[in-house]
C-alpha positions as CSV (number, residue, x, y, z in Angstrom):
1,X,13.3,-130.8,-54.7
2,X,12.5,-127.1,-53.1
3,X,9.5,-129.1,-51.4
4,X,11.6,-131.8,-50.2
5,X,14.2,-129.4,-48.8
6,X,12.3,-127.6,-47.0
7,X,10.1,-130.2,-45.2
8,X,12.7,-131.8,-44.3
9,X,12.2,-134.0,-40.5
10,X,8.7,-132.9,-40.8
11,X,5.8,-134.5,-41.3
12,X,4.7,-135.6,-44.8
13,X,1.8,-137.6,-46.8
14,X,2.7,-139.5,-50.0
15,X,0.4,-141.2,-52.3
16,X,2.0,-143.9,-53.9
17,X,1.1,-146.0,-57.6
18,X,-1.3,-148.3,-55.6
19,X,-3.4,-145.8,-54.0
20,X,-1.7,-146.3,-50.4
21,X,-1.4,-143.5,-48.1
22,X,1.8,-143.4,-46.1
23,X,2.3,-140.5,-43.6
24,X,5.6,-140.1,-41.3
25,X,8.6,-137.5,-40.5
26,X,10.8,-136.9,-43.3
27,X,14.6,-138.0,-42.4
28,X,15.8,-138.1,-45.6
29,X,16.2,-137.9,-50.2
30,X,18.0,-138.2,-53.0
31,X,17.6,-136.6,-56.4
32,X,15.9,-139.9,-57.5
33,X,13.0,-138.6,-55.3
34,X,13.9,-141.8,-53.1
35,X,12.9,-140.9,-49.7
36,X,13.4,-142.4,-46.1
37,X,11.0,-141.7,-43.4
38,X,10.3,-142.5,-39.9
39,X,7.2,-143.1,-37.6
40,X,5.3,-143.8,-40.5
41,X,1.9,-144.9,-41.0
42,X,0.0,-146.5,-43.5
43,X,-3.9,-144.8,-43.7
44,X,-6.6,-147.0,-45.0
45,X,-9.9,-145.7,-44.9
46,X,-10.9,-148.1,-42.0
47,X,-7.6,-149.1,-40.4
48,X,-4.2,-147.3,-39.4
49,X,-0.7,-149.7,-39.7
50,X,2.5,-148.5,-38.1
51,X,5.8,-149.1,-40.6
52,X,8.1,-147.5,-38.3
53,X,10.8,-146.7,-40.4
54,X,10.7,-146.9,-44.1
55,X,12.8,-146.3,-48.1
56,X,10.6,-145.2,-50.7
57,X,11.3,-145.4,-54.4
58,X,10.4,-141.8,-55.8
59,X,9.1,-143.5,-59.3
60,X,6.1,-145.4,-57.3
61,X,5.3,-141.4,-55.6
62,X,2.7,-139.6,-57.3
63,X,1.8,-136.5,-54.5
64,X,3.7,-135.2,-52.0
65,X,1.5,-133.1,-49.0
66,X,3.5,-131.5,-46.1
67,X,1.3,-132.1,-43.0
């Protein structure tokens, strides 16, 4: 939670379950590890998607990297 905290509206990279790569701004969490993020992106290795805003379920996060 100490990593969440303090990256809060920053940039952050999570790896979920299915190997997807989302990166975007922090905005908000609970204690579930749910997160909500804006400006985010999806990275593939060939191709970029924009999400815009997006909720995240904290069980389907394995990694969290402050960018």
């Amino acid at each position: 939670m100490k990593l969440l905290e303090e990256n809060l509206n920053r940039k952050i990279s999570l790896l979920l379950k299915d190997n997807r790569i989302m990166e975007g701004t922090l905005t908000g969490f609970d204690e579930y590890m749910n997160m909500v993020m804006d400006d985010v992106e999806e990275v593939g290795a060939e191709t970029t998607r924009k999400l815009g805003s997006v909720i995240i379920r904290g069980s389907n996060i394995v990694r969290i990297v402050p960018l």
